[in-house]
Structure formats: C-alpha cells, structure tokens
C-alpha positions, -999 to 999 in steps of 0.1 A, spaced: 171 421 -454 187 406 -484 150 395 -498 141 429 -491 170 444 -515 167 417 -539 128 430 -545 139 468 -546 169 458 -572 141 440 -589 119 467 -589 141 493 -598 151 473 -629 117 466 -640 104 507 -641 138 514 -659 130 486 -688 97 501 -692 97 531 -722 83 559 -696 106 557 -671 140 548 -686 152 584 -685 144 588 -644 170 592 -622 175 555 -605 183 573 -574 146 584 -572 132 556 -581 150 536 -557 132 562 -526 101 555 -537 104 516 -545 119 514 -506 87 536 -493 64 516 -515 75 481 -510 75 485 -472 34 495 -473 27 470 -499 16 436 -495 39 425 -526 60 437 -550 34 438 -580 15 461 -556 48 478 -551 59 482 -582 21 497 -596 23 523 -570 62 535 -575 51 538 -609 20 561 -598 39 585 -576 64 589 -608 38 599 -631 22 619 -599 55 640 -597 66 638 -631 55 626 -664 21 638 -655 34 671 -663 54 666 -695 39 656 -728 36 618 -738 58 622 -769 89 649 -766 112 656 -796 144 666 -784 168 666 -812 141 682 -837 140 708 -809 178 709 -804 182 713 -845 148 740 -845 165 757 -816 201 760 -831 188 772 -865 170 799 -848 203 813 -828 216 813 -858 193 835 -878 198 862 -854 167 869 -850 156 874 -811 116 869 -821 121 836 -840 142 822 -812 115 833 -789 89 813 -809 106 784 -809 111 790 -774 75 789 -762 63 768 -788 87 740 -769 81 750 -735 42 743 -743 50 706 -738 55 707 -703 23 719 -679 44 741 -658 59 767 -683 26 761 -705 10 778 -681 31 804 -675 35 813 -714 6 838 -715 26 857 -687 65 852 -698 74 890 -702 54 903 -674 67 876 -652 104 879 -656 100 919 -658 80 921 -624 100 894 -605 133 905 -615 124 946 -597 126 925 -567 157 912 -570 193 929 -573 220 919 -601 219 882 -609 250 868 -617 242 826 -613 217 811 -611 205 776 -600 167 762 -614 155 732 -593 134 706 -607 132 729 -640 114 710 -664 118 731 -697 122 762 -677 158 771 -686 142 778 -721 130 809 -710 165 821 -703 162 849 -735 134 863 -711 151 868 -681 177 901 -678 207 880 -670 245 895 -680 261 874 -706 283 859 -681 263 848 -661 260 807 -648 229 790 -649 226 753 -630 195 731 -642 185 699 -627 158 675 -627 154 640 -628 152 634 -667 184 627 -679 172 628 -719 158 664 -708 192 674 -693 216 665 -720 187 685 -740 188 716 -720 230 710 -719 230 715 -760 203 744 -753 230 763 -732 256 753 -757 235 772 -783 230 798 -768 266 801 -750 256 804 -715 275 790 -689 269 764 -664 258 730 -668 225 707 -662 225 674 -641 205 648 -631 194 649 -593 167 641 -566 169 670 -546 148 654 -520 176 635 -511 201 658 -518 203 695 -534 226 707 -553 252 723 -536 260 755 -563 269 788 -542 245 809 -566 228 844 -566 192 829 -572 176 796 -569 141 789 -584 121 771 -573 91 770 -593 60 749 -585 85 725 -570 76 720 -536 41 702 -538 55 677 -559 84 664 -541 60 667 -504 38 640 -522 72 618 -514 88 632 -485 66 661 -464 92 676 -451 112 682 -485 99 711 -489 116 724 -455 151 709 -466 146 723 -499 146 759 -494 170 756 -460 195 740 -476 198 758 -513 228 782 -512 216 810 -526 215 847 -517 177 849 -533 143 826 -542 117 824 -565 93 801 -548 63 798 -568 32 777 -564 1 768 -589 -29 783 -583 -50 758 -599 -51 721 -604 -39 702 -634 -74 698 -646 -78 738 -645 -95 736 -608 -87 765 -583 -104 753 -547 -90 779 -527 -50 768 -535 -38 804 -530 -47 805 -500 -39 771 -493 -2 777 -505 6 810 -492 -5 797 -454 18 765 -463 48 786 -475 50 804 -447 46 777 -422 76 766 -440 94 799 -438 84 813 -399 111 806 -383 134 825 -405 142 862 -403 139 865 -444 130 889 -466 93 878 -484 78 894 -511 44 880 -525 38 887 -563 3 871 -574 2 862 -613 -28 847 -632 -14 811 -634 15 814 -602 17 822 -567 51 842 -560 73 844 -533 105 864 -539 133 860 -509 159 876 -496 177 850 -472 
C-alpha cells in the first residue's frame, strides 16, 4: 500500500513539473494517476496514459499558447471605453482559443436569445467545467446583480476569469474543482453545463449521472457537440440525445430540446 502511494505521489509530482500540466487541479490528477496505475504494468506506462486522459479531457480543447494578462489588460481597456461592440470583439476574439466557445461563436446571439425564452428570471448562475465560457457573460440577459460561479480545473484560467468578473463588476467568484469527485455545492438559479458530460464519462461513466443529480439548481443548460473535434458528425445527435435521456428517465423534469448548428440543447426545469 505504501509502494502504491509512494508511485501516485511520484506520479502526481512528475505531471505537475511538466509546463502542460502545472496549472491542473492535483486533485484530478491524483483520480486518474490511482485509475491508471492500477491497469498499468508500471509507472512509466502509468504516467504516459494520466497524461493522455488530461489532454483527452482538457488541453485538447484549449489552445497550446494562452495569453492571459494581455487578455486581462485588452479586456479591461475595452470596459473602459464604454463601448459594448469593442468589448464584444475582444470577447470572441478570446474565446476562439478554446474549441468549445469557438464553436459556438458563429451562434452567440442566437444562442443566448433562444435558450434564455426557455427559462424564467436568472438571478445566479453556476457554469461547470466553463472553459472561457464566462466571457460570453455581456451576451447573456442577466440583471446586474446577478452571481455567476465558474469552475474548472485550470487554476491560471480561474484567477483569469476572477479579474474578468472584476472588470466587469459581476459578482461571484471562480474556483478550481473536479466536479467528478465533487460539484460545487452553490444554491443557484441555473447551472450550465455545456459539452461537459462526455468528457468527464471518459474518467468516471457514471459522472455524468452525479453531475446533473447533484447540481443545486432550479434550471440546466445541458449541451452536447454535435460533431467531433476533427469536424466529424457520425450520427452524435442522435447518439447524445438517446444518452441524455438515459441519464435523465427516471426524473419527472421538465426537458426542452433546442438543436443549434454546432450544439445539442437540453434546457431543464428540475
């Protein structure tokens, strides 16, 4: 037992020395070096494939090189111009480093206009594994009191998207958390959850369940991606959608399914 932990400590230090990695929550990748090291044959092998399932999950989907404090500084400057379209430009021209909002750039207004019909008042709001989502806050129809929670398992993204809320004086805070070991816990109007749930069922199938049983929130965004990183569809909406509600069946909720270009919709009323 105490070799065992010795190689996961070992393991865990070594993908936190490396450049890519440094920023990960240790939490996370202390799960996967346990799962990997107790398949593997040794801990090189272990430590190769913990490092695969991270870029699986994670950096696969950000870009290789991320500016944050030219963003921070090109992000503040714009607030303080005043002037809503610049803001937005900096906005999406940021948010096209990471796959997920990339793809959902060509549909930013319609997507916020058409999801938010579903929903009542939002007053708080909590966005799971959000990547750069939170910069599309000027887009959504939110009071200006209103909370928003972040997390993810950057911590250089979070304390970015912490100054971003500063800027732009909304309320709430961002944190660093594997929610596939434990969500956070925010009593909140809305939760997103936005092409969240295949990633984290590549570590833990039955995340996905937790996930969306355990989020306190009075309403969901569930989306899912309706083609492939490499721009392949093979049949994922329908794939998805017969997934979802698997997940969902034995729950008296409220589903509405909204079907955009890039992103499969699922708007709930628990």
């Amino acid at each position: 037992m105490e070799r065992k932990n010795d190689q996961l400590d070992t393991l865990v230090d070594a993908i936190m020395a490396s450049s890519k990695y440094k920023h990960v929550c240790k939490e996370l990748i202390t799960y996967i070096g346990a799962q990997e090291l107790s398949k593997r044959r040794n801990g090189k092998e272990a430590l190769k494939a913990t490092k695969n399932k991270l870029h699986q999950i994670g950096s696969a989907y950000l870009d290789s090189r991320v500016h944050y404090e030219s963003w921070r500084n090109e992000l503040r400057m714009a607030a303080l111009s005043a002037n809503r379209d610049n803001l937005l430009h900096v906005c999406t021209r940021i948010m096209n480093h990471h796959a997920s909002t990339r793809e959902r750039l060509p549909i930013l207004e319609q997507f916020y206009s058409e999801i938010f019909t579903y929903l009542p008042p939002i007053r708080s709001v909590l966005d799971i594994a959000c990547g750069l989502h939170p910069l599309a806050i000027p887009w959504m129809p939110l009071p200006e009191d209103a909370e928003y929670y972040a997390c993810d398992i950057y911590q250089d993204m979070m304390d970015f998207l912490h100054k971003w809320m500063l800027i732009i004086n909304m309320q709430g805070r961002t944190q660093v958390c594997d929610v596939i070991q434990q969500c956070p816990n925010y009593k909140v109007d809305l939760a997103f959850v936005l092409k969240t749930i295949p990633c984290l069922e590549q570590v833990d199938k039955s995340a996905g369940s937790r996930l969306l049983h355990t989020i306190n929130a009075d309403h969901l965004v569930v989306s899912f991606p309706v083609h492939s990183l490499g721009g392949k569809r093979k049949g994922m909406v329908e794939h998805y959608e017969t997934h979802f509600r698997e997940l969902v069946a034995n729950e008296k909720w409220e589903i509405k399914k909204l079907e955009f270009s890039s992103e499969l919709v699922f708007v709930v009323r628990k």
